[in-house]
C-alpha positions in Angstrom: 137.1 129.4 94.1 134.0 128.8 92.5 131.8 126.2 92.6 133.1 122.4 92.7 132.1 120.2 90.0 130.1 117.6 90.5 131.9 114.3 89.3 129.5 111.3 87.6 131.5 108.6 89.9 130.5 110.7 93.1 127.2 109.8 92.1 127.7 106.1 92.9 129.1 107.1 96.1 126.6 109.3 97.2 129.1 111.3 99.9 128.4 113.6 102.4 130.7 115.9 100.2 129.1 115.4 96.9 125.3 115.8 98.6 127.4 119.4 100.6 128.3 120.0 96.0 124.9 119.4 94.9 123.6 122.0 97.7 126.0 124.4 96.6 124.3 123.8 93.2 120.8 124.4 94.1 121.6 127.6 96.0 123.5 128.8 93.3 120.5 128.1 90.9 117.7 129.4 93.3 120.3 132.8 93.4 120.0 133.1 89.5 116.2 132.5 89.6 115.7 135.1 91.8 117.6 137.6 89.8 116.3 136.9 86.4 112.4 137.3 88.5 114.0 140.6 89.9 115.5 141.3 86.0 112.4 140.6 84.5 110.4 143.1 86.8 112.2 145.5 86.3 111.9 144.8 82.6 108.0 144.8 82.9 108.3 148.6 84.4 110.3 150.0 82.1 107.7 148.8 79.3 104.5 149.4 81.2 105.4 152.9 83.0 107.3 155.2 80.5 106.4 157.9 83.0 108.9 156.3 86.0 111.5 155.8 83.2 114.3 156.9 85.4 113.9 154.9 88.3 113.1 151.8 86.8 116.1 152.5 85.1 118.0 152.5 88.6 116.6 149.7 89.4 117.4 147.3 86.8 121.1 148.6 86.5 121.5 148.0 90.4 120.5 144.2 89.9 122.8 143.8 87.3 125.6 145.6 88.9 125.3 143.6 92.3 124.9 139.9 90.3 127.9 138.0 89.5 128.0 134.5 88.1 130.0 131.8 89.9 131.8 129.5 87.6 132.8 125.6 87.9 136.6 124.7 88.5 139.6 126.6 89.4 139.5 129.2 86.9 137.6 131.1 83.9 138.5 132.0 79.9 139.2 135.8 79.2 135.3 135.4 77.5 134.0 134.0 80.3 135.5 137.0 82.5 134.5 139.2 79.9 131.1 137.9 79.8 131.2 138.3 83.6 132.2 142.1 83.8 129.3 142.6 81.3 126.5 143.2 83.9 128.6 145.5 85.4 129.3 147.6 82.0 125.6 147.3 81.4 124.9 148.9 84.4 127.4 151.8 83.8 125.8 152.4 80.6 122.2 152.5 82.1 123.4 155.2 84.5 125.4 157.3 81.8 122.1 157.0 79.4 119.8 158.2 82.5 121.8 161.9 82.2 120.6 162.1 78.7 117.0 160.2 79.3 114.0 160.9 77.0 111.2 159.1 77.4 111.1 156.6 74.0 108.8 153.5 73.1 110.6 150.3 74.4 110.2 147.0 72.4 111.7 144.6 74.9 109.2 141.9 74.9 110.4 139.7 72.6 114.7 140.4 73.1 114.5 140.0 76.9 111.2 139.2 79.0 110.5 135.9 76.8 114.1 134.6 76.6 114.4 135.0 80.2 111.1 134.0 81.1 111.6 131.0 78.7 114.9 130.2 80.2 113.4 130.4 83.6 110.6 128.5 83.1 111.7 125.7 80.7 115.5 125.5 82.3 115.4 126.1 85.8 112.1 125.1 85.9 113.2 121.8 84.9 116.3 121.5 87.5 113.2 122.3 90.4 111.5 119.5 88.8 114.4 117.1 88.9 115.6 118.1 92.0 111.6 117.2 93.5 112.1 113.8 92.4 115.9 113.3 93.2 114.9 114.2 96.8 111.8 111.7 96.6 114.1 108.9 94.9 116.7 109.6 97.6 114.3 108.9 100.4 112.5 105.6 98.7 116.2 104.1 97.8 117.6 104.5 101.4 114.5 103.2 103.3 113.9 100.4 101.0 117.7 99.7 101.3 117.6 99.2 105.1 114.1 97.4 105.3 115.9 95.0 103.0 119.1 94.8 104.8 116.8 93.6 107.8 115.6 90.5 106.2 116.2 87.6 107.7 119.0 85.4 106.0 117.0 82.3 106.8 114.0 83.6 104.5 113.6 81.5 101.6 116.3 81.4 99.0 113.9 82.8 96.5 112.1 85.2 98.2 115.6 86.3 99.4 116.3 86.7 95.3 113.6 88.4 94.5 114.2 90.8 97.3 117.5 91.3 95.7 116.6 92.0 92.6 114.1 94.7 93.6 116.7 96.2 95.5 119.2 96.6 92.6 116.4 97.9 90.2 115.6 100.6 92.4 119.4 101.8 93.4 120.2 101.4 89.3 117.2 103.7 89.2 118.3 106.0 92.0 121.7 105.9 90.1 120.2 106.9 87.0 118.5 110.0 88.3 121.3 110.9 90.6 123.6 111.0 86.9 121.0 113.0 85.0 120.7 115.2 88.0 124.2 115.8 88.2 124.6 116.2 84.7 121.8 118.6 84.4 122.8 120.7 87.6 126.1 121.4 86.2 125.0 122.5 82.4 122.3 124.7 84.0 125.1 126.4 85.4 126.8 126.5 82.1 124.2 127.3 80.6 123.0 130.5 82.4 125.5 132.6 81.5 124.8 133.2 77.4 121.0 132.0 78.5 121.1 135.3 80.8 123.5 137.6 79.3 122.5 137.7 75.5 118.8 138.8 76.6 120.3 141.4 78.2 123.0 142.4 75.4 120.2 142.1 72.5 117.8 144.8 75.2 120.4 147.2 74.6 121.0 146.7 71.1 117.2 147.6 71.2 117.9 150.5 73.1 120.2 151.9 70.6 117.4 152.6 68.1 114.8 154.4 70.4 117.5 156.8 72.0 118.5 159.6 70.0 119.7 161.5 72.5 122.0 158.1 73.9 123.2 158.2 70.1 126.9 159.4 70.8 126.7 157.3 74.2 126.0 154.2 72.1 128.8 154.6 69.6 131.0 154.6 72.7 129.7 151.6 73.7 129.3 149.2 70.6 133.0 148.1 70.5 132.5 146.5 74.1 129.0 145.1 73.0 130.7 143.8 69.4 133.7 142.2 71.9 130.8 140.8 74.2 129.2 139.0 71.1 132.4 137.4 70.5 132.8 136.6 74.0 129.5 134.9 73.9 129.7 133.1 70.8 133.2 131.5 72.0 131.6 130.6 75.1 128.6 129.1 73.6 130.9 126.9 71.2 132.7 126.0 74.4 130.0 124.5 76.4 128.6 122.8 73.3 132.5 120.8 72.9 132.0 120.9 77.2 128.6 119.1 77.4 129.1 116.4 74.4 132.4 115.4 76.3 130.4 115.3 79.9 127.5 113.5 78.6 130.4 111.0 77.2 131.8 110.8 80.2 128.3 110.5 81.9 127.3 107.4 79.6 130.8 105.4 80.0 130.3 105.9 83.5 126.9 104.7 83.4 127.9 101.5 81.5 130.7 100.5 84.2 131.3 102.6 87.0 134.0 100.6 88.9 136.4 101.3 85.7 136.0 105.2 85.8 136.9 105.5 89.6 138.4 108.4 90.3 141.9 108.4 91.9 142.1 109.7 95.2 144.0 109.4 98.8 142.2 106.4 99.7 142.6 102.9 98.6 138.9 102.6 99.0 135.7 104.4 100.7 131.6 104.1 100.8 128.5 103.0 102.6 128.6 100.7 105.4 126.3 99.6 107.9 128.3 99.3 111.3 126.8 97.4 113.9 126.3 99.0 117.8 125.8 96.9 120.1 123.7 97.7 123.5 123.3 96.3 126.3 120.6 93.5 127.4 118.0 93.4 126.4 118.2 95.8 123.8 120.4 93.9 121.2 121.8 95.7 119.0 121.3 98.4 116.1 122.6 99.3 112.6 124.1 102.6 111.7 125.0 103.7 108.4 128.6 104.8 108.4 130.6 106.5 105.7 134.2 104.4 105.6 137.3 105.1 104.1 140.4 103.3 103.4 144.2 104.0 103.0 145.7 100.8 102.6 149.2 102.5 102.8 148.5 103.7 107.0 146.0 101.2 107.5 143.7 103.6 108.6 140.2 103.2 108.5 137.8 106.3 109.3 133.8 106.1 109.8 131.6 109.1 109.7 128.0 108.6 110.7 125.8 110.1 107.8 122.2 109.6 107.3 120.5 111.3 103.8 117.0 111.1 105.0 117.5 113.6 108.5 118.9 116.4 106.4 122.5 115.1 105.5 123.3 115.5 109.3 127.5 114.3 109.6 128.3 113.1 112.8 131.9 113.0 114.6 134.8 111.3 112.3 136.3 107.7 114.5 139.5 106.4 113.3 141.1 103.8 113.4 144.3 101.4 112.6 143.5 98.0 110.8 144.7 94.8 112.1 142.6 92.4 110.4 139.9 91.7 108.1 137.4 88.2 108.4 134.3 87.8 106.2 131.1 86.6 108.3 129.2 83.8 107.3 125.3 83.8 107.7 125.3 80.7 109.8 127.4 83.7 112.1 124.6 86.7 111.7 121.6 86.9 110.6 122.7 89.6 107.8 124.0 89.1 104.9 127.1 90.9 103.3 128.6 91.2 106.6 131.9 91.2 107.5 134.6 91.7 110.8 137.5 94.3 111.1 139.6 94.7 114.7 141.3 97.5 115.5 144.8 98.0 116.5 143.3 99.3 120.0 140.9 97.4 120.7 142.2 93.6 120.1 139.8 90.8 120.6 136.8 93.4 120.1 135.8 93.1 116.4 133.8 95.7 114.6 131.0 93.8 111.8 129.6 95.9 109.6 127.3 95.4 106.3 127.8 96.2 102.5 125.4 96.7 100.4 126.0 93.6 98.1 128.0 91.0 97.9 129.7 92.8 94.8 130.3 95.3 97.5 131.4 93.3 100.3 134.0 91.8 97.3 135.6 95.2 96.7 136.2 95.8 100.5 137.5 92.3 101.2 140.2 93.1 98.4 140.9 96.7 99.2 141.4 95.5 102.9 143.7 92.3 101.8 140.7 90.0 101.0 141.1 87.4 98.3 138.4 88.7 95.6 140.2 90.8 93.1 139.0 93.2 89.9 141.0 93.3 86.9 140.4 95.9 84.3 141.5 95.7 80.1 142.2 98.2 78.5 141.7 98.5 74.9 144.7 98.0 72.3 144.6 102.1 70.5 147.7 103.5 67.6 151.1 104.3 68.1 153.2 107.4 67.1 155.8 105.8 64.1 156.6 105.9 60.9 152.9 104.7 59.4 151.0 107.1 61.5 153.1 109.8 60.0 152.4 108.5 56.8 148.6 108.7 57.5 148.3 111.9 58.7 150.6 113.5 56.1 148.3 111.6 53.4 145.1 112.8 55.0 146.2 116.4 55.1 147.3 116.3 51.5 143.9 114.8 50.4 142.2 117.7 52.7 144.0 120.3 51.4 143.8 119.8 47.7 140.0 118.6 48.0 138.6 119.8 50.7 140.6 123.3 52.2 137.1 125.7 51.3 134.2 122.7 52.7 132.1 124.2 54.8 132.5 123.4 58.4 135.5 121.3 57.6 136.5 118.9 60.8 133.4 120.0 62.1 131.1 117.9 60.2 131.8 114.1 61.1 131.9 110.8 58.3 130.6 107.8 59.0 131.8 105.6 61.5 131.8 102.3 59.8 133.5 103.9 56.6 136.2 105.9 59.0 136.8 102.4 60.4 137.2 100.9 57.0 139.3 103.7 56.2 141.7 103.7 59.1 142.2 100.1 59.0 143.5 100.3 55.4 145.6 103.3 56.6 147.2 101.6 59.3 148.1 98.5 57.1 151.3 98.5 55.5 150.4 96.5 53.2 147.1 98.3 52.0 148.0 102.1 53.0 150.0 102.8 49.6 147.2 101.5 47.8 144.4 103.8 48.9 144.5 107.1 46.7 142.7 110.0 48.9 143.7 112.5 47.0 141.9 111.2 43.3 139.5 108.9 44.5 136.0 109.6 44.6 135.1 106.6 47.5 136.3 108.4 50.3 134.3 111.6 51.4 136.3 114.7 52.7 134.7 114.5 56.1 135.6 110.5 56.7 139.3 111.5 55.9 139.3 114.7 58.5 137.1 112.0 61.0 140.0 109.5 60.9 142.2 112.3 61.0 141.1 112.9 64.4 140.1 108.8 65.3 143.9 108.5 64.9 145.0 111.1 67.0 142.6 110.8 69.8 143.2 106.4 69.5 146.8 107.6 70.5 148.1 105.9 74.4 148.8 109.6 75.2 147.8 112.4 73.4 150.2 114.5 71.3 151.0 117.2 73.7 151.6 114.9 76.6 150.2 113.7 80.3 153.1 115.0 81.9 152.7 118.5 80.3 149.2 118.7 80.1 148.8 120.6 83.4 151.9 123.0 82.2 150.2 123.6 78.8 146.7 124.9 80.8 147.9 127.2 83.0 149.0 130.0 81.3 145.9 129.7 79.3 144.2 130.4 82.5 146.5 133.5 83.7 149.1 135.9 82.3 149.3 138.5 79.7 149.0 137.6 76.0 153.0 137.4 75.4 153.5 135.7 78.3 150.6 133.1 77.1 152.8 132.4 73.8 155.8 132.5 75.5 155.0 130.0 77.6 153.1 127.4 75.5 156.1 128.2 73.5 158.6 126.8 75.9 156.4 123.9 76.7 156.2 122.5 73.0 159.9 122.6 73.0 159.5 119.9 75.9 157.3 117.2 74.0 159.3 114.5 73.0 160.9 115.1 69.4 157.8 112.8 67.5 155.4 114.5 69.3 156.8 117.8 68.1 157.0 116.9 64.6 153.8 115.4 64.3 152.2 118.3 66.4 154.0 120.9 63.5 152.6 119.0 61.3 149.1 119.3 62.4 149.3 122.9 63.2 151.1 124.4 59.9 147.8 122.2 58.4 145.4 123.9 60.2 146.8 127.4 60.4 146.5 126.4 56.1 142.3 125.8 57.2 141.9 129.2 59.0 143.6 131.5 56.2 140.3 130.0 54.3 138.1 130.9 56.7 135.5 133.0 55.0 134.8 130.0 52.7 134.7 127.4 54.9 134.0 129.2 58.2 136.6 127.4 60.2 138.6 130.1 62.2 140.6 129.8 65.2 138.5 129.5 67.3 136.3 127.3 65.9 139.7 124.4 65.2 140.5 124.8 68.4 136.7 123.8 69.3 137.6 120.0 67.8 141.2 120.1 68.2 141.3 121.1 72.0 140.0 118.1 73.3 142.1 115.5 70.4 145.6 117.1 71.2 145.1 117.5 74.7 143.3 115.5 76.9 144.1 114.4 81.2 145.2 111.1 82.1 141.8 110.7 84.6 138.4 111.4 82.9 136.6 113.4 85.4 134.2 116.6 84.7 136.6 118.8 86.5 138.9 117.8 83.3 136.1 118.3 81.1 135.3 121.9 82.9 139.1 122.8 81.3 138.3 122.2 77.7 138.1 125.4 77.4 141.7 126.4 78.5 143.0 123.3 76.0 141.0 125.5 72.7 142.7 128.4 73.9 145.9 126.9 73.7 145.4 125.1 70.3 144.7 128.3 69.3 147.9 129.8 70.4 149.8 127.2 68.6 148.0 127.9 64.9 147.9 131.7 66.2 151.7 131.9 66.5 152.8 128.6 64.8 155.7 129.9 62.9 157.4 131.1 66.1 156.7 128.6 67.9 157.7 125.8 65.7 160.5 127.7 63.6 162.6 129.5 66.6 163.5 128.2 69.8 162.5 129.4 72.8 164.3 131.9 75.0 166.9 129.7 77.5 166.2 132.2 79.7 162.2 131.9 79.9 161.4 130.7 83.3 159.0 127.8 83.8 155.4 128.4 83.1 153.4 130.5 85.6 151.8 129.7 88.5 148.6 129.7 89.1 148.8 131.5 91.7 149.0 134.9 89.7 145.5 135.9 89.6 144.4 136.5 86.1 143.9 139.7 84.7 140.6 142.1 85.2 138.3 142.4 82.3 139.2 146.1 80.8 137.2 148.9 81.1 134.7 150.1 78.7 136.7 152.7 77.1 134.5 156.2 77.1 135.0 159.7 76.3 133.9 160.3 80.4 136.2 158.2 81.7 139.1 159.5 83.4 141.5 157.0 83.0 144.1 155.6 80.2 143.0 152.8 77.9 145.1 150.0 77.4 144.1 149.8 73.8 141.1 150.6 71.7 139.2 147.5 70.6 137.8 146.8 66.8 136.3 144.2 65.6 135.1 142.5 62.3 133.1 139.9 60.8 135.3 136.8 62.1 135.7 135.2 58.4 136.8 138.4 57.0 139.7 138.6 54.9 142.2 141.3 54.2 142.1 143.0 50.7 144.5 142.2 48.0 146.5 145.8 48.4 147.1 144.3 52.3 147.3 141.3 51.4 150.6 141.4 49.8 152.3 143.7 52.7 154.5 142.0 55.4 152.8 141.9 58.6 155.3 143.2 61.3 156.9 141.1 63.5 155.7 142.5 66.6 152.1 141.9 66.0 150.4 138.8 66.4 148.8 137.9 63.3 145.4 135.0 63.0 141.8 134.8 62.7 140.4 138.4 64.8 137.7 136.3 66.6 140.0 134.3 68.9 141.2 136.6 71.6 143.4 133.5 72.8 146.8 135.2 72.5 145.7 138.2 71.8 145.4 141.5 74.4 142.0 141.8 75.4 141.4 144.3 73.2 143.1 143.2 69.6 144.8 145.4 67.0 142.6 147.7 64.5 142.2 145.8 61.4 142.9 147.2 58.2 140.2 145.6 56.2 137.0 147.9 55.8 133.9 146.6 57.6 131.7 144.8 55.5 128.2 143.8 55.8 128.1 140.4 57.3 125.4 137.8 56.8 123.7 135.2 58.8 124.6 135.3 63.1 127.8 137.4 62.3 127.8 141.2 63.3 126.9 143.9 61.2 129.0 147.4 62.0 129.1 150.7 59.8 131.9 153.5 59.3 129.9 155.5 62.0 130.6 152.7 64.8 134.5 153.2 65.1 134.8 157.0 65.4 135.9 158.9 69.3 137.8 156.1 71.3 140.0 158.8 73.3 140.8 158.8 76.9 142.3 160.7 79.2 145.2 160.2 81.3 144.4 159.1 84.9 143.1 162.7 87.0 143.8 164.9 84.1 141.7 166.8 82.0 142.0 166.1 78.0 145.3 167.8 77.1 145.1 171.0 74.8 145.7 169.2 71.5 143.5 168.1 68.2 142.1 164.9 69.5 142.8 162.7 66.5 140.3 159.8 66.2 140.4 157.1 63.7 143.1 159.0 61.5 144.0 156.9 58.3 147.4 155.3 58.6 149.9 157.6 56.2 151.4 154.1 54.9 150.5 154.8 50.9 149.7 151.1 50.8 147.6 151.1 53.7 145.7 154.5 52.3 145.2 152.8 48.8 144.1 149.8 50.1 141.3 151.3 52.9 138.2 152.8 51.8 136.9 155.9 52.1 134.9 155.2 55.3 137.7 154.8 57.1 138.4 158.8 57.0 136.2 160.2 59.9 136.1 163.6 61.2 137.1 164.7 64.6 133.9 165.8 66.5 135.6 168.6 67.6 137.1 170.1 63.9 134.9 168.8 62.0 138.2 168.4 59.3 139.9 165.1 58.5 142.3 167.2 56.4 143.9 168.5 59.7 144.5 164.8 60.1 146.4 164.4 57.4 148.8 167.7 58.0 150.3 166.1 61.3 151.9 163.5 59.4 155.5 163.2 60.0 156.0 165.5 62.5 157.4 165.5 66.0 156.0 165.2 69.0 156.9 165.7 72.6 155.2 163.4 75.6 153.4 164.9 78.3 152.7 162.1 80.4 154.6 159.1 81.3 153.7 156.5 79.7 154.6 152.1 80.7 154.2 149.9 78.0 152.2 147.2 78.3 152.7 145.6 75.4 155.9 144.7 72.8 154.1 146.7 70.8 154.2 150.0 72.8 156.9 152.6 74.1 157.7 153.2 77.7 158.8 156.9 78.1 159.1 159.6 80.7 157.4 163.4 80.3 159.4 165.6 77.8 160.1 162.8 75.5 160.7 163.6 71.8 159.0 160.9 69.0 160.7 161.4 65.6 158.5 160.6 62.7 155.0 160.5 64.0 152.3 158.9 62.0 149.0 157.8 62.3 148.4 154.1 63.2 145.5 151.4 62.5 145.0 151.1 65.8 142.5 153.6 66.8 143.7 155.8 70.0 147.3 155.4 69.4 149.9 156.9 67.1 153.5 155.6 65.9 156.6 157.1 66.3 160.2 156.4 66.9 162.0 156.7 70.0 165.6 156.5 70.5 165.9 154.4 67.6 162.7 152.1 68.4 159.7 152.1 66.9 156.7 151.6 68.2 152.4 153.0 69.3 152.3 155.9 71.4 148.5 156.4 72.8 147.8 159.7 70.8 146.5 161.4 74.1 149.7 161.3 75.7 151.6 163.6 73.3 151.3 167.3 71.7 152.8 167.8 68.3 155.8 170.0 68.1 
């Protein structure tokens, strides 16, 4: 379990537990300072002292190795794990690279001691500072609050006010800087993990130029650190959708906190001062108590808790309510005071003290008082027959005008015109009226922005309260089938509307992604603004907002596999969705040519926008192979399919990868050494289409013939297995030693070869066989 998040309405509260969160926090925070100071020394040595090369080397792989990120919430994206296992790869890699060392000029300055140096200074520098005057604001709240809470009641009415009003505009301060604190705790740790990790990744990028000797080293290692981009780019676009929603969150709560109150076991719970009464001539004394209520049981608990000692809890005293009396000042001199008697101790009343008389109002109601809260709720659309119409029109102005905008749904109109817009839309009477497809008055991005007002105006959202939690978990567990299988079976649950308008939307934007490369919106990137408008948890909290995340991977899986899941039911005998308590799978290995173990697939990637060339263009995809945009490993195994489009040189952020980055991605079975066979790396597919339609490049020589035209001689043939082999994917064959394959070919994917097996076709890891 990582670390707990720390909700906005907690800060109101002020709990022992949320104080025992923030901690947690701040330990976490001083932990990642004192790593990047470690990282960054290390850093410092291996620039200033070429001559202890190797063990500064050691050193700086053994901090990364032993460092591991905590995360907020329950669970964490395949990036985020990926991202995760990095410091561990990068630490492999150091170690491999330190057989081969030669001493080389390093130019790490300006790709890792300044971005960590900057990130420690400017961003956890800043957290120290806010946590300095949280602490100070803490301690001048609380003592002002009880040096007010002992004035007199018979004091002058308006000294009494103005006492009052000082009061309130230092705890709206405290409250203020107790949000931002939150707020800025929990992005930190965010934050930290692209802040700290991309340094590092862009360092060995820069290593990869000064080591000839690591050259063959560093081809085997650029398909993880090409992966690890992606990872970190997916994350980043994350936490951007993550923090605009929290800071949301944060102002709404800010405006009126009593209407975001979280739902919890208790009817209601906070602050009270509890009076203790001694004996003569000492009178009596006021101790702050934290109360809760369950209305249900009638029990009432106090725990003694004082901020300013340390956050020292004292024992819990509980208790059964009988009644309830509110104390008039003519009774006490206090104000705010009220009486409760327990069920065991008749006749002996217990007064205790709110804060204000707002305060004593919401504990006279939750404990049967008189005073009562109502809350309105806004009027928002409805799922019929005109909000059909709407979105149909909107998507048929988007895609004849607008399919190849840049950033399309990203880039947001104007409110007042997406107001104006929408109102005409939603109007019978006007909605025929408004041309979006000819008309020149409304822009492409205020259609796509009321597009989205619509859906996310919606009572529920499209895929459902009841099903939201279904839909997340298996984006936070489970194999990539599984993943599709289930959110699969769960759309066939929305209620029919919902269904149809959520096809609707999907076939649409599965229409944006195929033009990706013009308007740069790929899967991942749609499921960026779509996650949170089709999905979204019946209570607002910033655990919620911590799963956004999960809900872009699964708007991914729907445009990902929409015509399965849309145009095929679901297998009757698919069992409900997983559990979370499967633990979600490992990050994979880095695959290397030392490692002594079986890969579960060879990993290639390309620029995210690219796009297949007309000669593939026109083939079938097969059925078996999840097709969609290759930079959304959503539904995809960790390590996706070989592409058949040539790399291409990208342009701005995107990656830039030659022919010599893909060859030797060949393992060996687990305790074996490589069996006595041509190691075939990279072959060309022997599909004529696929040959005419890849380049040249694409034909690399084994390392160990030096002859591509061996390659091509194997083509065909049969082959017999020599280890046992378990599929792991539909993809794959299972099969036992002695095994024949009919038909053997080459496949795309690089590692693995196709044959047929008792009439089923299917990849074959190429290290697994010799050719009969």
């Amino acid at each position: 379990m990582g670390l707990q998040p720390l909700e906005f309405s907690d800060c109101y509260l002020d709990s022992p537990w949320f104080r025992e969160r923030v901690r947690a926090h701040e330990a976490e925070l001083e932990k990642t300072n004192k790593f990047i100071k470690e990282l960054l020394k290390d850093g410092k040595n291996l620039i200033a002292a070429t001559k202890n090369l190797s063990a500064a080397q050691r050193k700086f792989a053994h901090s990364l190795r032993d460092f591991k990120f905590e995360f907020i919430g329950d669970a964490e994206t395949d990036d985020e794990r990926y991202i995760d296992a990095s410091l561990h790869e990068f630490s492999n890699f150091l170690k491999n690279l330190e057989e081969q060392r030669e001493i080389l000029a390093l130019s790490v300055t300006e790709t890792l001691i300044k971005p960590l140096e900057r990130f420690r200074k400017e961003q956890l520098g800043a957290v120290k500072e806010e946590k300095k005057k949280f602490d100070k604001e803490t301690e001048k709240n609380y003592s002002l609050l009880e040096k007010h809470l002992n004035l007199s009641a018979k004091k002058k009415e308006l000294q009494l006010q103005e006492a009052d009003n000082q009061v309130e505009q230092n705890r709206k301060h405290f409250y203020e800087l107790s949000l931002e604190y939150a707020c800025k705790l929990q992005e930190i740790q965010e934050r930290k993990k692209f802040e700290c990790v991309e340094p590092v990744l862009s360092f060995f990028q820069g290593l990869f130029t000064f080591y000839h000797q690591g050259y063959e080293l560093a081809k085997d290692f650029n398909h993880y650190k090409m992966a690890l981009q992606i990872n970190i780019q997916n994350t980043r676009n994350r936490f951007e959708g993550t923090r605009s929603e929290v800071e949301e969150l944060m102002n709404k709560i800010r405006r009126n906190p009593q209407e975001h109150k979280r739902r919890n076991q208790f009817t209601m719970e906070g602050y009270l001062y509890v009076q203790e009464k001694r004996p003569a001539p000492f009178g009596s004394s006021w101790v702050k108590h934290y109360c809760t209520y369950r209305k249900e049981t009638k029990k009432f608990t106090m725990i003694p808790f004082e901020h300013r000692s340390g956050g020292k809890v004292g024992d819990e005293e509980l208790f059964i309510l009988t009644y309830c009396t509110k104390r008039n000042i003519d009774t006490i001199d206090r104000r705010f005071c009220f009486d409760l008697e327990a069920s065991d101790r008749p006749g002996v009343p217990v007064t205790m003290q709110a804060f204000s008389e707002e305060d004593r109002k919401l504990w006279m109601e939750a404990l049967d008082g008189k005073e009562a809260v109502s809350v309105t709720f806004p009027c928002s659309f409805i799922l019929d027959k005109i909000g059909f119409t709407v979105i149909k029109k909107c998507i048929s102005a988007v895609e004849t005008r607008g399919i190849n905008d840049q950033g399309l749904y990203r880039v947001v109109g104007v409110s007042s015109k997406v107001q104006r817009l929408l109102s005409l839309l939603m109007d019978a009477k006007t909605c025929n009226e408004v041309d979006l497809e000819n008309s020149a008055d409304w822009e492409v991005k205020t259609i796509t922005s009321a597009m989205k007002q619509y859906l996310r105006s919606l009572p529920e959202p499209l895929m459902t309260y009841e099903l939201h939690g279904e839909f997340i978990i298996p984006a936070k567990s489970g194999s990539p089938e599984s993943r599709v299988n289930a959110v699969h079976f769960l759309v066939h649950k929305l209620p029919e509307k919902n269904k149809e308008m959520l096809e609707i939307l999907v076939k649409h934007l599965a229409n944006v992604s195929k033009h990706a490369k013009k308007n740069l919106m790929t899967v991942a990137n749609l499921g960026v603004v779509f996650g949170p408008t089709l999905m979204r948890p019946q209570e607002e909290t910033v655990a919620a907002i911590m799963d956004l995340k999960f809900q872009n991977i699964v708007v991914e899986i729907l445009i990902e596999n929409h015509e399965k899941i849309f145009k095929t039911l679901p297998d009757a005998t698919f069992p409900e969705p997983i559990s979370m308590s499967v633990s979600p799978p490992n990050a994979p290995p880095r695959q290397s040519r030392r490692q002594g173990q079986r890969i579960k697939r060879p990993l290639a990637v390309y620029n995210l926008c690219l796009e297949l060339d007309d000669a593939d263009s026109h083939s079938s995809p097969r059925e078996d192979t999840p097709t969609g945009s290759m930079d959304s490993l959503s539904s995809q195994s960790p390590t996706p399919a070989f592409s058949s489009s040539p790399p291409g040189l990208l342009d701005g952020n995107h990656l830039i990868m030659d022919s010599g980055d893909l060859a030797g991605w060949t393992t060996n079975p687990p305790g074996q050494s490589r069996p006595s066979m041509v190691s075939w790396t990279n072959a060309p597919s022997a599909n004529p289409a696929a040959t005419n339609a890849a380049p040249s490049s694409f034909f690399f020589p084994n390392p160990a013939t030096g002859s591509d035209r061996a390659m091509e001689s194997v083509a065909h043939r049969k082959a017999r297995a020599v280890y046992p082999c378990e599929a792991e994917h539909s993809s794959e064959l299972s099969f036992q030693i002695g095994a024949i394959f009919e038909d053997v070919q080459f496949s795309r994917e690089p590692g693995w070869l196709e044959g047929t097996l008792n009439g089923k076709r299917g990849l074959i890891p190429q290290n697994y066989v010799q050719f009969l």
